[in-house]
Steps between C-alpha positions, in 0.01 A plus 500: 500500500256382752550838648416688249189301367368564868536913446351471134226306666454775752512805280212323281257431801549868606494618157144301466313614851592859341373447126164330658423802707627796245435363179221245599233606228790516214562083518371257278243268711731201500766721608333567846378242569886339445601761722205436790632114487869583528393719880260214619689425831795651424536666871536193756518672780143702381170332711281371261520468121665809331245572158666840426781722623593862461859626662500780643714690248226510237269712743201256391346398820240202521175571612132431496522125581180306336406126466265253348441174428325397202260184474750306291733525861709752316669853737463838371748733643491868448686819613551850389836711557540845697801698472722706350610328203206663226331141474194546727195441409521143396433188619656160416360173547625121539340189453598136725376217377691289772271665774805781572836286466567700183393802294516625166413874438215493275367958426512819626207711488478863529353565879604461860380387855357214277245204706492212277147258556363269302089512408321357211711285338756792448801682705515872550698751660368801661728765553563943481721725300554866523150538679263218276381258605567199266416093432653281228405126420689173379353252339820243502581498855688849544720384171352795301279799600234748361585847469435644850159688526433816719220390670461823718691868440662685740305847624564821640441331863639089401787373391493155505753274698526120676697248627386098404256422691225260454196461282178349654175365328223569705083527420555463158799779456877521510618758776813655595652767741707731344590930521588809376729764612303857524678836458737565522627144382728458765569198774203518737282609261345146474157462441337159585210352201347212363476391172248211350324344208277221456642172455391430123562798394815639236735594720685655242243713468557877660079488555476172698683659784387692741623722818444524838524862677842584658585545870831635587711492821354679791785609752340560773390075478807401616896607509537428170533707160316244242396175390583327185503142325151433585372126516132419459386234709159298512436529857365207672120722534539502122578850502812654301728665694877649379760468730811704442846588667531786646819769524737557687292284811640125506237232582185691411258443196233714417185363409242677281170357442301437153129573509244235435489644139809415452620824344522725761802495788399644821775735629294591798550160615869436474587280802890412569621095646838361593636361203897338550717696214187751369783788427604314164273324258367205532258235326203347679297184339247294659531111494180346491581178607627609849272817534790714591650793342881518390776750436871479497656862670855701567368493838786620718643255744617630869845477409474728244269774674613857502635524166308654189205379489395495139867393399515178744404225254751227589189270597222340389223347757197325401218574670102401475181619680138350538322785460782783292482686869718297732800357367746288600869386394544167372869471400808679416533416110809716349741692691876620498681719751568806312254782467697734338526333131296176541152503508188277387213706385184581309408128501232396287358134512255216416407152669579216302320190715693490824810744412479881396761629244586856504735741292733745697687867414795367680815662626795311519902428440551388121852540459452861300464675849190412619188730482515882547299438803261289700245652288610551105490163452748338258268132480213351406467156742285201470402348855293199574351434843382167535245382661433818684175449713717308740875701449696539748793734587853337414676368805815761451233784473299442773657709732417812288143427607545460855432847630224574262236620743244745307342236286436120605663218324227298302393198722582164339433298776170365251727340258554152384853301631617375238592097457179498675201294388093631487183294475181563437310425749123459499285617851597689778491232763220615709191424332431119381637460177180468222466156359237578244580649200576812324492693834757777488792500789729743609845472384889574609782518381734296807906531484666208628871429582674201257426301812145571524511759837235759385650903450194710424150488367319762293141439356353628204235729497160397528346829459610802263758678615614842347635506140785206561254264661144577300415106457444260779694139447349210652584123436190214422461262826529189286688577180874380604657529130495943502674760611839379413792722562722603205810765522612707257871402294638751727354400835389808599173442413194243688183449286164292611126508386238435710156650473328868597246385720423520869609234713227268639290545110428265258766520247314544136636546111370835495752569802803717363816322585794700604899563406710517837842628445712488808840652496819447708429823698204318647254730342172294333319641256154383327386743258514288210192264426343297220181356427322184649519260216879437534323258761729343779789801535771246471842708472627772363862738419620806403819622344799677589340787378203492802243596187424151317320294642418154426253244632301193486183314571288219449232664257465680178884532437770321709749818410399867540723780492423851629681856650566548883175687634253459183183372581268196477456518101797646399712170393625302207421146448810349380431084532165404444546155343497346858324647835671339798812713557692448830832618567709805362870558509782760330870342394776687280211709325312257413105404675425159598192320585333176604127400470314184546298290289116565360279254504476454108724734453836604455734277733732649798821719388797666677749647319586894335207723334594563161393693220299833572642801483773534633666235518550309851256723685235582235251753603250439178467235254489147493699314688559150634664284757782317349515237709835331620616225353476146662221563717253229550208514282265453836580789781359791623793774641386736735743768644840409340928647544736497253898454662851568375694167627863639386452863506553544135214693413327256421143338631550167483316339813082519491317389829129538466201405731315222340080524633495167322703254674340659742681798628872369432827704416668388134823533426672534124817569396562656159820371298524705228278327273213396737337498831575195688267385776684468818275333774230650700374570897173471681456705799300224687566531860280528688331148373278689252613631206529875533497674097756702473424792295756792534870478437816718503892448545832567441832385459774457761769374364437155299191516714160547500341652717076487463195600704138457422192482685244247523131655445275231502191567762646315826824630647705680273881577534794664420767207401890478422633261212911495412626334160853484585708431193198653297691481173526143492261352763189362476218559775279307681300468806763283683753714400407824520198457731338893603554645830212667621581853655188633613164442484176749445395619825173390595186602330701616196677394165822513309454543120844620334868516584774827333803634618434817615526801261843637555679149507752519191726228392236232526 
């Protein structure tokens, strides 16, 4: 019986990857998408998360990978089929709303080669079919889609073709590379153009678009026959460039530059650069916050050298480059042995915060045969590479690198250590530190071992400094309540704000104040600033996403929220009911917040920001502190950690930084109802009492473990405090008395204590 139940099961799963890819446009909608959920991760032994399969019986191969990721955090997944089996043509698209552990098909749509990007307020997907050019829009999220629009016709000397690749905005227009073949139509016929519109313009419109010239393949260049699957870049000059892969050569990407105009491509001027994997496609994006440019390629690894080089595919590298000349390999991400019917390939992708997510045409066993080849892919393959500005190589895969010798491996020798600690520290030791006020001082951001021996010190820029560095950040002399470090929920992320003014100047309100985001990679970036009257820059964060940013102040409004890399104005008031914000932290989803009490005002509060919309971490509205319950009606919290004393998911230990009593650490315990004050610690050694300002922690077993810094004008330190028992205990100075790890070197200050970004699990 149990037998047989196992073959019916088996004939039905088969019988169901066939019907989706031969009779995919005759199901009812609920239908597929009960057919999409029955294939999520039905292939174990598959990398990544299976959204679609085709076996290779039904001569439907999966191509034309394509991803995006709406504002509501939802994945669009696209691809179009090539093949035999009558049903090119069409594309098919899937929807995650569980950021890519499952899919659900959601419509097909009549073109192929299809780029999926979101711009105002709407998804589209640009794509070709017999020759046209076409575009089609959805206004639900990829659920449903206009009828597809020819948005340019096919000549006597163009028929149109592409590959996903990205969309750009840049001085005030969409761009993006793409080609036609020329007479007579066949492979290496390529032709290499642009396309564009302006940004507030219908782009379902044939008339907003317009088109560059065409350049085609030059033989004599180089020892290849053509280029294809074009990428336009924003080049760090500003200029557009497109950088495409080039057959049959391996390694080599041609580059063809866009004239100032913007509508002419230069084919006198096509230069060539070592590029790892240029002979298949590839994506490149640029990540603002580290300045660096990205792509994930089949670059071939020495193993695997002399084989056929547009059918090796059995890896995927990621690689980035300052400057989208010289690039470097950063880490083996997907690889099997196999090259004859494995293979990874046509990779499209997106950052999401510290991660990208990508979609694969994968080849690979399924238990049907496995794919025709390495190349007629029977998959389509979710990935997810976390935290990928400091990814390294797996341990069993490292030795596939070793004898890589034609392009360096990227240097990481600038990132964080993580378990580490960083302060903020105010001065660079050689000049007498300023005593009068509002004088701006040089800051750095100082890694220290758990037992205070210092690792590294990097110092933010006090002069502009290229595109990731435009804004200086500079700390006031005498303001020792600023600057306080937050990290992101997922730790990859370090934010401060200080100010953008020169050190050794008087520090004003009209003085923009600027956004440092810090990631684990060690890179430090300061583009983002805000107006003067958010007065002292006490603290700010940013979410997993590495886009929303959220800060506060002493003036105006105590809670501001604003993009990564938008400028001094361009922010949204969210609490204005009191004006003395302080600290800033992320738990489960959900923003917290401490401020301190205005003098005939609104009284100190700590607790979760609610209201706004959306909930938990509103970026518009109204909202409020909600503030904990049990706290004394008389405190003022400064920097602040929420704990997890039993590891059940649940927050229930709160030490915070009381300026009031003066400087001390608090301790409450929540029991399910209420928060229960649990003693408190003065950091008062030396004889006079040092306020503590800054604090961070973590648990180690029924421990905890906490550091803060004393910032008061004298010496200022780095100091150790354990709450053993944690769940139960209750803390006090005799008890739990601070050890002091290190103090500020001479002629400078401490002002804030983190983990560094990169330290997960805390």
């Amino acid at each position: 019986m149990k037998a047989n139940l196992l073959i019916l099961t088996i004939l039905l799963f088969i019988s169901c990857s066939h019907k989706i890819f031969n009779e995919l446009n005759d199901l009812e909608e609920s239908e597929q998408k009960s057919i999409s959920k029955v294939l999520n991760n039905q292939f174990p032994v598959v990398p990544g998360t299976v959204i679609t399969h085709s076996p290779k019986s039904s001569k439907a191969y999966i191509g034309s990978p394509s991803i995006e990721i709406l504002p509501n955090g939802n994945y669009v997944a696209s691809h179009d089929i090539f093949g035999t089996s009558g049903r090119a043509h069409k594309t098919a698209v899937f929807i995650s709303e569980d950021r890519g552990n499952t899919w659900v098909f959601a419509d097909s749509v009549n073109l192929v080669g299809g780029q999926l990007f979101y711009h105002q307020d709407a998804l589209y997907l640009h794509g070709f079919g017999h020759g046209d050019m076409f575009i089609t829009k959805s206004n639900d999220g990829g659920h449903t889609w206009d009828p597809v629009v020819t948005i340019m016709n096919k000549t006597s000397t163009v028929r149109y073709q592409q590959a996903p690749t990205p969309f750009i905005v840049h001085n005030g227009r969409i761009w993006h590379a793409t080609e036609g073949l020329a007479p007579p139509w066949g492979y290496g016929s390529q032709q290499s153009c642009i396309i564009s519109a302006d940004v507030n313009a219908d782009l379902m419109n044939p008339s907003s678009w317009r088109r560059s010239n065409v350049v085609p393949f030059n033989p004599s260049w180089t020892e290849g026959t053509s280029f294809m699957e074009g990428n336009i870049v924003l080049a760090p000059d500003d200029s557009l460039k497109i950088i495409l892969r080039v057959n049959p050569d391996d390694n080599i990407a041609a580059v063809i530059p866009v004239a100032n105009d913007g509508f002419t491509i230069d084919g006198s001027s096509v230069s060539f650069i070592n590029f790892p994997g240029a002979r298949k496609k590839f994506t490149i994006r640029y990540d603002a916050v580290t300045g660096k440019y990205w792509s994930l390629t089949n670059y071939i690894l020495p193993d695997y050298v002399g084989g056929d080089v547009g059918r090796t595919r059995n890896s995927q590298v990621l690689i980035s480059s300052t400057d989208a000349v010289n690039w470097s390999i950063n880490a083996l991400v997907l690889f099997v042995d196999d090259t004859a019917f494995h293979g990874f390939q046509y990779l499209d992708w997106q950052f999401d915060g510290a991660d990208i997510v990508a979609v694969s045409r994968t080849s690979y066993d399924d238990g049907m045969g496995g794919a025709a080849n390495q190349h007629d892919s029977n998959f389509l393959t979710f990935h997810r590479f976390s935290n990928f500005r400091t990814r390294t190589t797996p341990t069993e895969w490292q030795y596939l690198l070793d004898d890589i010798s034609d392009f360096p491996m990227a240097d990481t020798s600038s990132a964080f250590t993580p378990g580490n600690l960083v302060v903020t520290r105010y001065g660079n030791g050689t000049h007498d530190y300023p005593t009068t006020s509002n004088v701006a001082v040089e800051v750095f951001i100082d890694e220290y071992t758990p037992e205070g021996i210092l690792d590294s010190s990097r110092p933010l820029p006090t002069a502009a400094n290229g595109s990731v560095q435009p804004y200086r950040f500079t700390g006031n002399s005498t303001a020792n309540t600023e600057a306080l470090l937050s990290l992101s929920a997922n730790r990859q992320y370090l934010v401060a704000v200080g100010y953008n003014v020169a050190p050794g100047a008087t520090i004003t309100s009209s003085n923009s104040r600027t956004i440092a985001v810090v990631t684990a990679d060690g890179s430090i970036n300061t583009s983002t600033i805000t107006s003067g009257n958010i007065g002292t820059p006490r603290s700010a964060i940013i979410a997993n996403n590495g886009v929303n940013i959220w800060f506060a102040g002493s003036s105006t409004a105590a809670l501001r929220y604003k993009l990564f890399g938008s400028g001094a104005t361009e922010h949204i008031d969210l609490i204005t009911s009191t004006t003395n914000g302080r600290s800033l932290a992320i738990y489960d989803e959900q923003l917290y917040m401490s401020t301190s009490a205005v003098s005939g005002g609104e009284p100190a509060k700590l607790g979760p920001v609610v209201g706004g919309i959306p909930l938990g971490m509103p970026t518009s509205g109204t909202p409020v502190i909600n503030n904990f319950s049990g706290l004394p009606a008389n405190f003022n919290a400064s920097q602040f950690i929420l704990l997890d004393k039993d590891t059940d998911g649940e927050f229930d230990l709160l030490y915070y930084v009381d300026e009031t009593n003066p400087g001390s650490i608090v301790k409450y315990a929540y029991d399910g109802g209420t928060w229960m004050v649990k003693g408190s610690v003065n950091a008062t050694a030396p004889a006079t009492t040092q306020g503590i300002r800054s604090i961070t922690g973590k648990m180690v077993g029924n421990t905890a473990v906490l550091y803060a810094v004393t910032t008061t004008l004298g010496t200022s330190s780095l100091i150790k405090m354990t709450d053993a028992n944690a769940s139960s205990s209750i803390i006090s100075a005799s008890n739990n008395a601070p050890e002091n790890l290190v103090s500020a070197p001479a002629k400078t200050r401490f002002r804030s204590v983190s983990f560094t970004p990169g330290t997960v699990g805390i």
